[in-house]
BALOBA-1460 file (C-alpha; in Angstrom, 3 decimals):
// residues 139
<rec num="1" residu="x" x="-67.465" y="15.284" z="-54.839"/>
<rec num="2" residu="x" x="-68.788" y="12.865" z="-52.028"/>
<rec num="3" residu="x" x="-72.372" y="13.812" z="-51.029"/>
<rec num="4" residu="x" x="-71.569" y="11.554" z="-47.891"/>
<rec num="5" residu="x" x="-69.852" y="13.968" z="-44.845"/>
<rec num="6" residu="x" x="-66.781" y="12.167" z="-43.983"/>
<rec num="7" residu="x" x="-67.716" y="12.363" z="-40.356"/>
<rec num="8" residu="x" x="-70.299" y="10.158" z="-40.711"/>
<rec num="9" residu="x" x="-68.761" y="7.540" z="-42.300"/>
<rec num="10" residu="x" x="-66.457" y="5.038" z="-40.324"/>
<rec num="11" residu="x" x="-63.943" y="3.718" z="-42.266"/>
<rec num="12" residu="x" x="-64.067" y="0.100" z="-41.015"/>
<rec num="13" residu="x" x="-67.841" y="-0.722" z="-40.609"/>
<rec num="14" residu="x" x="-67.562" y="-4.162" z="-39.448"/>
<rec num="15" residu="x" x="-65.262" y="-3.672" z="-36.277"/>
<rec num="16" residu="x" x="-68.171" y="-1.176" z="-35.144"/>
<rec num="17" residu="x" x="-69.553" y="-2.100" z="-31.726"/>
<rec num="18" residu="x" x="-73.172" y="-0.982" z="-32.820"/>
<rec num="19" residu="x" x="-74.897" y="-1.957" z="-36.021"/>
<rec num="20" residu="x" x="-74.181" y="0.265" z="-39.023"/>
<rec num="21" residu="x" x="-76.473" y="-0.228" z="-41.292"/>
<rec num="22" residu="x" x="-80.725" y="-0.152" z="-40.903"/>
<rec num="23" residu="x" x="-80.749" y="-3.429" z="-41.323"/>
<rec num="24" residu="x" x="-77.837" y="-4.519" z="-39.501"/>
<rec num="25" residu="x" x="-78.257" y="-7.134" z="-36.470"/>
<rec num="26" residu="x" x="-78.799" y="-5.624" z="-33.370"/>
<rec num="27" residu="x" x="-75.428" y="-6.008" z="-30.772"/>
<rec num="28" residu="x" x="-76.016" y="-5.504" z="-27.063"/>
<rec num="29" residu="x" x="-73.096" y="-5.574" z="-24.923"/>
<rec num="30" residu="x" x="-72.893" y="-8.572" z="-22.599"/>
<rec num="31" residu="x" x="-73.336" y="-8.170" z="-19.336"/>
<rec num="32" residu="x" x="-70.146" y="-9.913" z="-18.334"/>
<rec num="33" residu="x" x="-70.707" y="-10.294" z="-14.508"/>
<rec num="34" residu="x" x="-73.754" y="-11.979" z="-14.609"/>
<rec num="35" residu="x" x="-72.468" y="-14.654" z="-17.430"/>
<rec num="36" residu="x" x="-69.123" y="-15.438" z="-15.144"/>
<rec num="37" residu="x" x="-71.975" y="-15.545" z="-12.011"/>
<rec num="38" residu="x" x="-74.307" y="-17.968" z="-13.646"/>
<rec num="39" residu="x" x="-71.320" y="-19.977" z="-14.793"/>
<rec num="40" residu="x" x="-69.717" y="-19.785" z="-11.327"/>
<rec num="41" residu="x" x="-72.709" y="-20.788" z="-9.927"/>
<rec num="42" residu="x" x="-72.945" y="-23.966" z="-12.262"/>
<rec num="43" residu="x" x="-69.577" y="-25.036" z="-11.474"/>
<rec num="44" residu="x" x="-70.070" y="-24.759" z="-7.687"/>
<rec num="45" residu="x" x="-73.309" y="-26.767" z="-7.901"/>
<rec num="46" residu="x" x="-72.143" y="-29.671" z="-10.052"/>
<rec num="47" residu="x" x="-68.560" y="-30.106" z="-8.391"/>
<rec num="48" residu="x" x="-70.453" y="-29.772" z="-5.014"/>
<rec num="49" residu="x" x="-72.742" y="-32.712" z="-6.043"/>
<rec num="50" residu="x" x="-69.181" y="-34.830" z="-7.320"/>
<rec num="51" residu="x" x="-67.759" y="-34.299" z="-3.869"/>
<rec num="52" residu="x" x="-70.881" y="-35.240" z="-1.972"/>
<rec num="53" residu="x" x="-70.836" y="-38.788" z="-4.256"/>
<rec num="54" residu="x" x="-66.853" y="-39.180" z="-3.939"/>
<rec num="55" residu="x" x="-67.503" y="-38.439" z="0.247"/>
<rec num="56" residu="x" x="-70.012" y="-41.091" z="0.437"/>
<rec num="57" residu="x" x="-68.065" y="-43.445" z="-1.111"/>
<rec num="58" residu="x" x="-65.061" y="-43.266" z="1.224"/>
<rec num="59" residu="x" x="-67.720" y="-43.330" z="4.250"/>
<rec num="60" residu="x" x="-68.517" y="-46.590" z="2.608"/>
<rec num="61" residu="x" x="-64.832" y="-47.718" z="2.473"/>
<rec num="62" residu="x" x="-64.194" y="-46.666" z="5.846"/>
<rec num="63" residu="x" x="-66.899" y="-48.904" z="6.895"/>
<rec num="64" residu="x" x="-65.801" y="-51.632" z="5.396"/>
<rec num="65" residu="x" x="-62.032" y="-51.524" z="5.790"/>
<rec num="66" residu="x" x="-63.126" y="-51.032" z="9.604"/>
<rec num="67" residu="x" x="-65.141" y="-54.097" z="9.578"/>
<rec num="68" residu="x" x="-62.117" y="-56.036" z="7.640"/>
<rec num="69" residu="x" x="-59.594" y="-54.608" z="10.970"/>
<rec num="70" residu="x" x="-62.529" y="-56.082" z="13.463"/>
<rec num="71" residu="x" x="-62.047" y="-59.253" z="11.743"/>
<rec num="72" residu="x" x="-58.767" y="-59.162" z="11.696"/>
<rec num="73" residu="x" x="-59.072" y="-58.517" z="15.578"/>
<rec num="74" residu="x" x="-61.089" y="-60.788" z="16.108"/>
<rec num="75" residu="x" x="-59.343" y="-63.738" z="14.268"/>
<rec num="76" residu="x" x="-56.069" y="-63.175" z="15.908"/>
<rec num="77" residu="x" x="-57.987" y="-63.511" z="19.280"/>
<rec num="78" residu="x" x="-59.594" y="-66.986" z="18.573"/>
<rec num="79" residu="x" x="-56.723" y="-67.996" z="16.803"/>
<rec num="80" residu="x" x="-54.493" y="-67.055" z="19.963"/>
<rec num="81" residu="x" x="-57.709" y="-68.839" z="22.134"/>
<rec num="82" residu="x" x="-57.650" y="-72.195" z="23.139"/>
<rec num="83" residu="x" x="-58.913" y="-74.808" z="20.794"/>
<rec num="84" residu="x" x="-59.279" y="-77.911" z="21.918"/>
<rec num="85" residu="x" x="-61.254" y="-79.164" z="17.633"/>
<rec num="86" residu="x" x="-60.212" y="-78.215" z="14.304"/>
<rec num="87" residu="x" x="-63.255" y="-75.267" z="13.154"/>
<rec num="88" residu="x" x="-64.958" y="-75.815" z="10.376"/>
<rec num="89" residu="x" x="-65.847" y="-72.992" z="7.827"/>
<rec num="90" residu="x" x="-69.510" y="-71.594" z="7.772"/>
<rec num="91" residu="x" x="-69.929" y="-73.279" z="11.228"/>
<rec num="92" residu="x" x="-70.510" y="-70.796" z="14.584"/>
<rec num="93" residu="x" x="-68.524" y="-70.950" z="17.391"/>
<rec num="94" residu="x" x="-68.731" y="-69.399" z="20.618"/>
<rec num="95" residu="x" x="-65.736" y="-67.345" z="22.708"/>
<rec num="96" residu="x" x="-65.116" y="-67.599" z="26.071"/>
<rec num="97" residu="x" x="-62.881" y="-65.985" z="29.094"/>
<rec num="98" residu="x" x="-61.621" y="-68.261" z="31.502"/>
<rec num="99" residu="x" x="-61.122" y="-67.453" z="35.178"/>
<rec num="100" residu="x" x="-56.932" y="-67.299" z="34.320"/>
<rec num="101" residu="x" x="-57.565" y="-64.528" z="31.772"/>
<rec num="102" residu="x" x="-57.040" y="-67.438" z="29.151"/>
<rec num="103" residu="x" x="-59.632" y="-67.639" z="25.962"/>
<rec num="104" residu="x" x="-61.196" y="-70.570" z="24.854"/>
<rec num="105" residu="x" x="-63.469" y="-71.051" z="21.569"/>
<rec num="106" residu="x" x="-66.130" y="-73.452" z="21.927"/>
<rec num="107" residu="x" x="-69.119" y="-75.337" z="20.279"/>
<rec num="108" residu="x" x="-71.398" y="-74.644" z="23.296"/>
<rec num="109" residu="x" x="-72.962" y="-71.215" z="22.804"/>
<rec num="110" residu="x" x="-73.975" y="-69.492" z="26.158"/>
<rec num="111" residu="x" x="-77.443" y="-70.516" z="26.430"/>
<rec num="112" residu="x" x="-76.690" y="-74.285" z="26.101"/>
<rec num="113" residu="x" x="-74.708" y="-75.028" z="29.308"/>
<rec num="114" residu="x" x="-77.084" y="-76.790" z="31.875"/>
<rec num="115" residu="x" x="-76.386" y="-75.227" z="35.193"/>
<rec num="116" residu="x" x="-75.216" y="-71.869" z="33.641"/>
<rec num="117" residu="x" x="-71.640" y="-71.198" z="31.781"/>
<rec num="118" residu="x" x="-68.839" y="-71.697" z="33.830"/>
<rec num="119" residu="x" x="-66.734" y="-69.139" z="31.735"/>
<rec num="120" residu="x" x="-67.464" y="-65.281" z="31.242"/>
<rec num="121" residu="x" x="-69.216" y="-65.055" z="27.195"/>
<rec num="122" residu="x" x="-67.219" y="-62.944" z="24.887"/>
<rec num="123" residu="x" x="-68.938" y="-63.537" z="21.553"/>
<rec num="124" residu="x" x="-69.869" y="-65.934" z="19.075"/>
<rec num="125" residu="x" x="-68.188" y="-66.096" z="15.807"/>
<rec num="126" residu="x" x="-68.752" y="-67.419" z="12.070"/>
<rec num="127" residu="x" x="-66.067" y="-69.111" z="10.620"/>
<rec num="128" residu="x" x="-65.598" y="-67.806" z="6.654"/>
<rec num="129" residu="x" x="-63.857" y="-68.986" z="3.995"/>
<rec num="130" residu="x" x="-60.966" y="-66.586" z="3.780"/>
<rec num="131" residu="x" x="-60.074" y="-67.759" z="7.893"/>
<rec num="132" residu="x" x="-61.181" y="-64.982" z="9.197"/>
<rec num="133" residu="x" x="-64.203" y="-64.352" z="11.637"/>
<rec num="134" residu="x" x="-67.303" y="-62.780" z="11.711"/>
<rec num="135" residu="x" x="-68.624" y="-61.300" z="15.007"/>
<rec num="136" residu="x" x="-72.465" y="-62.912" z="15.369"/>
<rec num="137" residu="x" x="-73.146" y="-61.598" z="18.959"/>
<rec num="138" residu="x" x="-70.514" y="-60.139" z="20.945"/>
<rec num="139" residu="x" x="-70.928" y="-59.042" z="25.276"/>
């Protein structure tokens, strides 16, 4: 005979979703909503902060593939103007309209004609390495 009422014994202990013993660990349920929430809330944050970095960083290649087109722009407009030198590279030149609508590059910049600039100022220009221009001071 079992002193031990059969009710009160469970016939696999360990799969138990309490302790079973005195001295068993003590199980609390987890609250399940709160762990997904806190995660959630994680994930949000740091994916948030990636997308902020990865957002500035195309802001900063907009920028500069912008700045490459004004060059281009820019180049194809002196190169079209007329030049009446060969340019030299890291030199500035200056870009003029004529009174026929025509372009013209010069060495003069705007403020060194003597009795005022007898063409309408467009902007002066660096010459770079690649060919290409860099606006300096544009009308």
């Amino acid at each position: 005979m079992n002193p031990i009422d059969k009710d009160k014994v469970a016939d696999n202990p360990g799969l138990l979703p309490y302790a079973h013993t005195v001295g068993g660990a003590i199980i609390r349920p987890i609250d399940k909503g709160r762990t997904k929430g806190l995660a959630m809330s994680a994930m949000y944050e740091q994916t948030n902060r990636q997308l902020d970095q990865i957002r500035k960083q195309v802001e900063l290649l907009m920028k500069q593939a912008q700045e490459i087109h004004d060059r281009v722009e820019l180049s194809e407009r002196i190169y079209k103007a007329e030049l009446n030198f060969k340019p030299l590279i890291g030199h500035v030149y200056h870009l003029y309209r004529k009174k026929n609508e025509t372009d013209l590059l010069s060495m003069i910049g705007p403020d060194e004609w003597g009795r005022g600039c007898p063409y309408e100022f467009l902007a002066s220009a660096k010459l770079l390495s690649d060919h290409t221009w860099e606006f300096l001071s544009q009308e």
